[in-house]
N, CA, C and O atoms as a Tinker XYZ file with bonds, in Angstrom:
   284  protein
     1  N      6.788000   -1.240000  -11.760000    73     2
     2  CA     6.859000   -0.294000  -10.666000    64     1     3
     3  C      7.819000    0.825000  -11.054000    63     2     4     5
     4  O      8.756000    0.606000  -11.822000    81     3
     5  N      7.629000    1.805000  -10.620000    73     3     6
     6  CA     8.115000    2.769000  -10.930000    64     5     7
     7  C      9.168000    3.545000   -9.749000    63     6     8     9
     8  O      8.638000    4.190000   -8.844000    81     7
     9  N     10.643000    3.437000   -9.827000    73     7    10
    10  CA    11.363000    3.520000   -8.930000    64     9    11
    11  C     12.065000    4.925000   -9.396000    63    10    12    13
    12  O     12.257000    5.201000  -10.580000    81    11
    13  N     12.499000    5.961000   -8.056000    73    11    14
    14  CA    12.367000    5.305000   -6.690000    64    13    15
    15  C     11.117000    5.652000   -5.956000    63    14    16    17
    16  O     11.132000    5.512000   -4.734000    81    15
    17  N      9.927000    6.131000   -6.599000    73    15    18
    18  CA     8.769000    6.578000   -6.138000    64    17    19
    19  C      7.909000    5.910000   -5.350000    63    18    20    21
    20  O      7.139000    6.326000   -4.485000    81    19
    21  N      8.220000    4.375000   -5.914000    73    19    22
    22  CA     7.193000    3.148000   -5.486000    64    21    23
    23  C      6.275000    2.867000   -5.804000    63    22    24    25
    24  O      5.609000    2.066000   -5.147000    81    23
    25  N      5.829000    3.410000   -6.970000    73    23    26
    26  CA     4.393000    3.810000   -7.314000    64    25    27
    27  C      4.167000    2.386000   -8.438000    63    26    28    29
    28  O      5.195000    1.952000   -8.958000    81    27
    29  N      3.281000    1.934000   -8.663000    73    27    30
    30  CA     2.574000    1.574000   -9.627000    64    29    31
    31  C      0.943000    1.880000  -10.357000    63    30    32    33
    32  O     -0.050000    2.407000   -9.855000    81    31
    33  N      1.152000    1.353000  -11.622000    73    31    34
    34  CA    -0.195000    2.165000  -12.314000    64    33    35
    35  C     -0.750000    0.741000  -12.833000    63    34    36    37
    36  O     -0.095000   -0.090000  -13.463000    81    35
    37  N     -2.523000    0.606000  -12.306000    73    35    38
    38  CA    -3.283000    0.021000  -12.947000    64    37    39
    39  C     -4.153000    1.226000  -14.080000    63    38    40    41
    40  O     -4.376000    2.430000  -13.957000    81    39
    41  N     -4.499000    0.176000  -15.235000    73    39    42
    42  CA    -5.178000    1.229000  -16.050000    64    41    43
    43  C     -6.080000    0.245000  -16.663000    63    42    44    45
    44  O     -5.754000   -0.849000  -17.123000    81    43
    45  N     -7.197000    0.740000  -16.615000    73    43    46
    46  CA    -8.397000   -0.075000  -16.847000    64    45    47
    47  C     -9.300000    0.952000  -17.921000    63    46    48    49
    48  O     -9.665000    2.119000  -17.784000    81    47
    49  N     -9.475000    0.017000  -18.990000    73    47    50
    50  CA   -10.574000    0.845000  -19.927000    64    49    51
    51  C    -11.485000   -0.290000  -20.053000    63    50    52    53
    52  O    -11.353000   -1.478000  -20.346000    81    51
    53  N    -12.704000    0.677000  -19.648000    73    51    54
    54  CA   -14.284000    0.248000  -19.263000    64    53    55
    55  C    -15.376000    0.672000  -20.618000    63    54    56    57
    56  O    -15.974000    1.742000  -20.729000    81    55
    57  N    -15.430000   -0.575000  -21.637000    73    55    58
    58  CA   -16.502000   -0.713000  -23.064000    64    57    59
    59  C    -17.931000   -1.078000  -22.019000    63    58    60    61
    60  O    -18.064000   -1.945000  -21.155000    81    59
    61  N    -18.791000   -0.129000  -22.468000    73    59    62
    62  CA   -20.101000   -0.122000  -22.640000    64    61    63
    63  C    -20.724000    0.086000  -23.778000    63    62    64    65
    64  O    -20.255000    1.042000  -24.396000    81    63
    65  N    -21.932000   -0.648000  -24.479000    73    63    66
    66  CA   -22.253000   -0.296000  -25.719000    64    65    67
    67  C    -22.420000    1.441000  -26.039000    63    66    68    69
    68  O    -22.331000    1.916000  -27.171000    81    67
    69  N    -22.673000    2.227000  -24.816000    73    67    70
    70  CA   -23.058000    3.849000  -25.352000    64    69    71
    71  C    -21.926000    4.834000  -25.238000    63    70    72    73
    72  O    -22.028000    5.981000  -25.673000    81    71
    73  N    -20.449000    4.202000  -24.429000    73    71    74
    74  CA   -19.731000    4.654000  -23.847000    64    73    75
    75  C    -18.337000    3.927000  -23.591000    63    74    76    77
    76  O    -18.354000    2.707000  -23.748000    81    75
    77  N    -17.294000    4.437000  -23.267000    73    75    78
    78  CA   -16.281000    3.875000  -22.449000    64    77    79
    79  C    -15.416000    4.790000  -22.472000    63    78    80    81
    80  O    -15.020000    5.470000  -23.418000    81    79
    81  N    -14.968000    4.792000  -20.797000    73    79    82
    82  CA   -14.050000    5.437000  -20.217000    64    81    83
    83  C    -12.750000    4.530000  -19.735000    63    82    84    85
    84  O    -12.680000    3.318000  -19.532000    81    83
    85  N    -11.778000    5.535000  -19.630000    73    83    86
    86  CA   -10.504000    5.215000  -19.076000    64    85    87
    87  C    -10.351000    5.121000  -17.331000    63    86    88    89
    88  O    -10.705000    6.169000  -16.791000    81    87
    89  N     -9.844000    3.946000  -16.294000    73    87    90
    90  CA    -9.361000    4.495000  -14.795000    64    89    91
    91  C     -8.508000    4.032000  -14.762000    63    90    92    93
    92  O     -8.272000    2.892000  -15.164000    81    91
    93  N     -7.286000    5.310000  -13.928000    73    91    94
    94  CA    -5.981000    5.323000  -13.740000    64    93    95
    95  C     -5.958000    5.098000  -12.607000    63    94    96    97
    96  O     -6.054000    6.106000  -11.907000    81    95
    97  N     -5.828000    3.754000  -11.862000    73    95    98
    98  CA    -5.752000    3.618000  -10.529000    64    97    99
    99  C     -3.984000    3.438000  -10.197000    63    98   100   101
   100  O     -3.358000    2.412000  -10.466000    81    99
   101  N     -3.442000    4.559000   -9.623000    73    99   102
   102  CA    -2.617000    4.784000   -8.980000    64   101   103
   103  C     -1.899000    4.121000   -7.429000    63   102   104   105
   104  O     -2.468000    4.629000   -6.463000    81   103
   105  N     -0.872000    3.188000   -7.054000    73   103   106
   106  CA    -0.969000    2.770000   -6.159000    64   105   107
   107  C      0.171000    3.119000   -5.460000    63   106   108   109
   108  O      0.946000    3.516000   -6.330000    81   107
   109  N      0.825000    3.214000   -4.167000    73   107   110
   110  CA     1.790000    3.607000   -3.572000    64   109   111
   111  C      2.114000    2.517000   -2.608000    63   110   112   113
   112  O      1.214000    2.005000   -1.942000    81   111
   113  N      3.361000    2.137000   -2.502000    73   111   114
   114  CA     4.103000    1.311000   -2.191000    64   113   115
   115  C      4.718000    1.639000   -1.290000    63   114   116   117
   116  O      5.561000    2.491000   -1.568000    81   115
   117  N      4.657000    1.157000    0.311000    73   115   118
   118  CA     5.956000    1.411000    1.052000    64   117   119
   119  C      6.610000    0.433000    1.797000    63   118   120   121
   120  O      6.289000   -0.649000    2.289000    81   119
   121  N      7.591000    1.098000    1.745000    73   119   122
   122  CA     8.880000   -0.410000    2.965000    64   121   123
   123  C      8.246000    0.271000    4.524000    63   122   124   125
   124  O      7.555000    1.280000    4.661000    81   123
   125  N      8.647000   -0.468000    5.352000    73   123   126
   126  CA     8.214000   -0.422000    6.800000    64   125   127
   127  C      8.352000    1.071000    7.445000    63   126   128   129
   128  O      7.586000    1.719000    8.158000    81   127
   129  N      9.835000    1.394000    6.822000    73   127   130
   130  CA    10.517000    2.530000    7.225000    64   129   131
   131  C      9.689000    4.013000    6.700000    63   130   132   133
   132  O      9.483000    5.131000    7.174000    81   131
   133  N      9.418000    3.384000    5.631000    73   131   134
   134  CA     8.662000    4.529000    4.457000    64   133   135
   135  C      7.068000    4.693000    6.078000    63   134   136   137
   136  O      7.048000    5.622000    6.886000    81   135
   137  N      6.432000    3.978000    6.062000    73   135   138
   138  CA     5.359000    4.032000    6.850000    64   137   139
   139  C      5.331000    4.220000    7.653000    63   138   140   141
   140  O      4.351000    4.844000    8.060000    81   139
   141  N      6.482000    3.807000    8.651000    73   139   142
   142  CA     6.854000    4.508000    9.633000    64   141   143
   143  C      6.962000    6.040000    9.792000    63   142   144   145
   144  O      6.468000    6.615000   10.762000    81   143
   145  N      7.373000    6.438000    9.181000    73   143   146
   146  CA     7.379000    8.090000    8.782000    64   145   147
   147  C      6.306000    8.463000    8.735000    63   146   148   149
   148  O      5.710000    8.990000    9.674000    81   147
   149  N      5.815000    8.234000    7.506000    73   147   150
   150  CA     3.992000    8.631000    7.256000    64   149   151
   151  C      3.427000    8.861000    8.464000    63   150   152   153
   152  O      3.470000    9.995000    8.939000    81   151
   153  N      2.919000    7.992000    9.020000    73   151   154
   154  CA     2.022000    7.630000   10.579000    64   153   155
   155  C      2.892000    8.461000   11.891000    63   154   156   157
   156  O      2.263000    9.296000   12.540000    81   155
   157  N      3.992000    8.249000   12.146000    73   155   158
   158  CA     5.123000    9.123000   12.735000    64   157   159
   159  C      4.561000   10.766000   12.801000    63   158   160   161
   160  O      4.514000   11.506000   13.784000    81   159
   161  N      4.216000   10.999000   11.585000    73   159   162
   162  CA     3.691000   12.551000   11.500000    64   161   163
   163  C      2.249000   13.016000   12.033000    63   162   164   165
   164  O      2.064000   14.181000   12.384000    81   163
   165  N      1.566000   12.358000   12.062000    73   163   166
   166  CA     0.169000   11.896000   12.387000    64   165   167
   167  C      0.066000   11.359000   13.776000    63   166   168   169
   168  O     -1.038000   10.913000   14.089000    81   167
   169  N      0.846000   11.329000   14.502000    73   167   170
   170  CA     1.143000   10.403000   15.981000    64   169   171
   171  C      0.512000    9.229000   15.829000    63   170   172   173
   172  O     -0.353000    8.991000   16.672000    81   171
   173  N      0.696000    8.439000   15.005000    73   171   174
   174  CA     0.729000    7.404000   15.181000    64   173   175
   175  C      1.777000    6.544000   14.951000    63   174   176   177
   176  O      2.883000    7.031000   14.712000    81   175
   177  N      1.541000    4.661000   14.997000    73   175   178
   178  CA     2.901000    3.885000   14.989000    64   177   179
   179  C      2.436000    2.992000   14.439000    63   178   180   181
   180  O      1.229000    2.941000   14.203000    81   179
   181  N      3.421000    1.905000   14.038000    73   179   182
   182  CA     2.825000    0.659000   13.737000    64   181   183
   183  C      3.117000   -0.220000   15.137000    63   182   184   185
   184  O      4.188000    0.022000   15.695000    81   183
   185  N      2.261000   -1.195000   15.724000    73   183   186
   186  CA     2.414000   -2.192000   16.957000    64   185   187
   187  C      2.238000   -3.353000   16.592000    63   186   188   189
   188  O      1.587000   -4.013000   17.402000    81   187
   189  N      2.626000   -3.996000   15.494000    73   187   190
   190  CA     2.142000   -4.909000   15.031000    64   189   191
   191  C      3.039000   -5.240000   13.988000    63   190   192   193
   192  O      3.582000   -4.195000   13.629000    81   191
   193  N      3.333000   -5.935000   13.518000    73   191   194
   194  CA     4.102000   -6.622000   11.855000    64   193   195
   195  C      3.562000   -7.900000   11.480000    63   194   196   197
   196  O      3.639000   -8.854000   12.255000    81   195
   197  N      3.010000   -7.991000   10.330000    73   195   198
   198  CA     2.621000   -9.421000    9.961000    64   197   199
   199  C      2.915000   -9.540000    8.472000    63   198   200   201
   200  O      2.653000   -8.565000    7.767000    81   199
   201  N      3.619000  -11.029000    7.725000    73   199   202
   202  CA     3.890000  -11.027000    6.781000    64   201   203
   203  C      2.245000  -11.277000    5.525000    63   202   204   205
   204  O      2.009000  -11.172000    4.322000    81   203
   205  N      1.745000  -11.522000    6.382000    73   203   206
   206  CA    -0.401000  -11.121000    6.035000    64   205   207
   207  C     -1.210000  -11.272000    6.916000    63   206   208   209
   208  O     -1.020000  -11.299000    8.132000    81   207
   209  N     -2.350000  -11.401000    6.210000    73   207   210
   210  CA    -2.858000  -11.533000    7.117000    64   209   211
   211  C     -3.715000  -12.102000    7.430000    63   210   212   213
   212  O     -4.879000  -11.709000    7.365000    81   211
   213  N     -3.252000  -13.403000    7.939000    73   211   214
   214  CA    -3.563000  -14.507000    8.610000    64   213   215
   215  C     -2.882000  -14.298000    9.759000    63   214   216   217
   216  O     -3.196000  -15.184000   10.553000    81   215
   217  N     -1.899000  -13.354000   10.341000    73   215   218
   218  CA    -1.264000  -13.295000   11.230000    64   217   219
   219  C      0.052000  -13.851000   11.091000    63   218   220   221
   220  O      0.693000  -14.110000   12.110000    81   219
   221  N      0.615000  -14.104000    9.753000    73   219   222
   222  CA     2.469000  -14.774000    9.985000    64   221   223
   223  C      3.155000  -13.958000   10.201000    63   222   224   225
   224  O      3.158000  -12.761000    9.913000    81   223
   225  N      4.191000  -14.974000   11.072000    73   223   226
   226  CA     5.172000  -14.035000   11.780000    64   225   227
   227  C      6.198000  -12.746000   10.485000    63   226   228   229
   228  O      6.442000  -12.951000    9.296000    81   227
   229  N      6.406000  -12.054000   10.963000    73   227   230
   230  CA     6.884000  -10.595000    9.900000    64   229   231
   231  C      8.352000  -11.246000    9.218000    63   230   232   233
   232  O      9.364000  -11.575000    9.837000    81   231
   233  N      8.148000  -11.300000    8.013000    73   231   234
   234  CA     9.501000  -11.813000    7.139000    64   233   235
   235  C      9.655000  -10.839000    5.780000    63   234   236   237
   236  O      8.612000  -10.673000    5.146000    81   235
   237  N     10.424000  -10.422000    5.462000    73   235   238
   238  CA    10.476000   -9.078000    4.421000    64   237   239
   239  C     10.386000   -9.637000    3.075000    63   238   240   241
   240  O     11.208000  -10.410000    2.582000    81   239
   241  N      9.157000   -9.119000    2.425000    73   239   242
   242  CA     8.685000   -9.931000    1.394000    64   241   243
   243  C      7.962000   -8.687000    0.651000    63   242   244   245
   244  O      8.035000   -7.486000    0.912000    81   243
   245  N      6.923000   -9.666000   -0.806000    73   243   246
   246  CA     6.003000   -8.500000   -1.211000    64   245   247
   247  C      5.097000   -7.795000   -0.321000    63   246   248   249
   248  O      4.879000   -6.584000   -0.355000    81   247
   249  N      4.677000   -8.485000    0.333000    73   247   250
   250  CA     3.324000   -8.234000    1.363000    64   249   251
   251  C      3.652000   -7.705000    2.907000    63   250   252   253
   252  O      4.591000   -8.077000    3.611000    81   251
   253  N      2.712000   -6.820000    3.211000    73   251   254
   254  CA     2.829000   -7.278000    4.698000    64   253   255
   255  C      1.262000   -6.948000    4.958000    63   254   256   257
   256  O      0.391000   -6.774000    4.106000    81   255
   257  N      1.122000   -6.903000    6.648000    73   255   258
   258  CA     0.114000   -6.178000    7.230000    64   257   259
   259  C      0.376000   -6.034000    8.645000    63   258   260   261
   260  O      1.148000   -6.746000    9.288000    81   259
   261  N     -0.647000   -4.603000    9.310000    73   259   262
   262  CA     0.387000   -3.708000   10.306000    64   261   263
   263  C     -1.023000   -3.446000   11.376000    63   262   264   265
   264  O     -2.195000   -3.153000   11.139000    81   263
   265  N     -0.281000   -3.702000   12.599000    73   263   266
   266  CA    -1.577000   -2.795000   13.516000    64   265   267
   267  C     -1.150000   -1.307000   13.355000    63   266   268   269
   268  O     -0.014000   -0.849000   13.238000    81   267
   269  N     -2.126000   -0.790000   13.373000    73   267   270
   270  CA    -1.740000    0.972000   13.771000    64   269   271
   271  C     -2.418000    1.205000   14.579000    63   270   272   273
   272  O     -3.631000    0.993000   14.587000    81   271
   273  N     -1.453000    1.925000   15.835000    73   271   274
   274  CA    -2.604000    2.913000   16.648000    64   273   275
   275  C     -1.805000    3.855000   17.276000    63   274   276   277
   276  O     -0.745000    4.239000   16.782000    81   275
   277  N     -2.237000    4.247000   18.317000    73   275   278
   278  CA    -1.788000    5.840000   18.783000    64   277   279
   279  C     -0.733000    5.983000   19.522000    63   278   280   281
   280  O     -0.769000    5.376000   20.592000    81   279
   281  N      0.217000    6.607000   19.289000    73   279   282
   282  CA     1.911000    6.721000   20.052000    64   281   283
   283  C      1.249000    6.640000   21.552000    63   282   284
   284  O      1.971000    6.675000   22.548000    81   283
């Protein structure tokens, strides 16, 4: 991961017998606070915290998952 950006890089090179290309899948990472902001600008919120999603209760970890909806 790439700090303090949050970012991480998948990179996948794709062999076909006539061909092969490179994909730079780019991913962005945020803490609660970070997303909060984001959505904040957009009128929206998070109403929800789950540590996944199966629904566990919110504990600060790799994962989460979030309701969003409208301020």
């Amino acid at each position: 991961m790439y700090r303090p950006e949050l970012v991480t890089l998948d990179k996948y090179v794709i062999y076909e017998a006539e061909r092969e290309w490179t994909v730079y899948n780019w991913l962005q990472h945020f803490t609660l606070d970070m997303l909060r902001s984001e959505l904040e600008q957009h009128g929206l919120e998070i109403q929800a915290t789950y540590s996944d999603l199966r629904g566990r209760p919110w504990a600060d970890g790799d994962e989460m998952a979030v309701v969003i909806g409208l301020k």
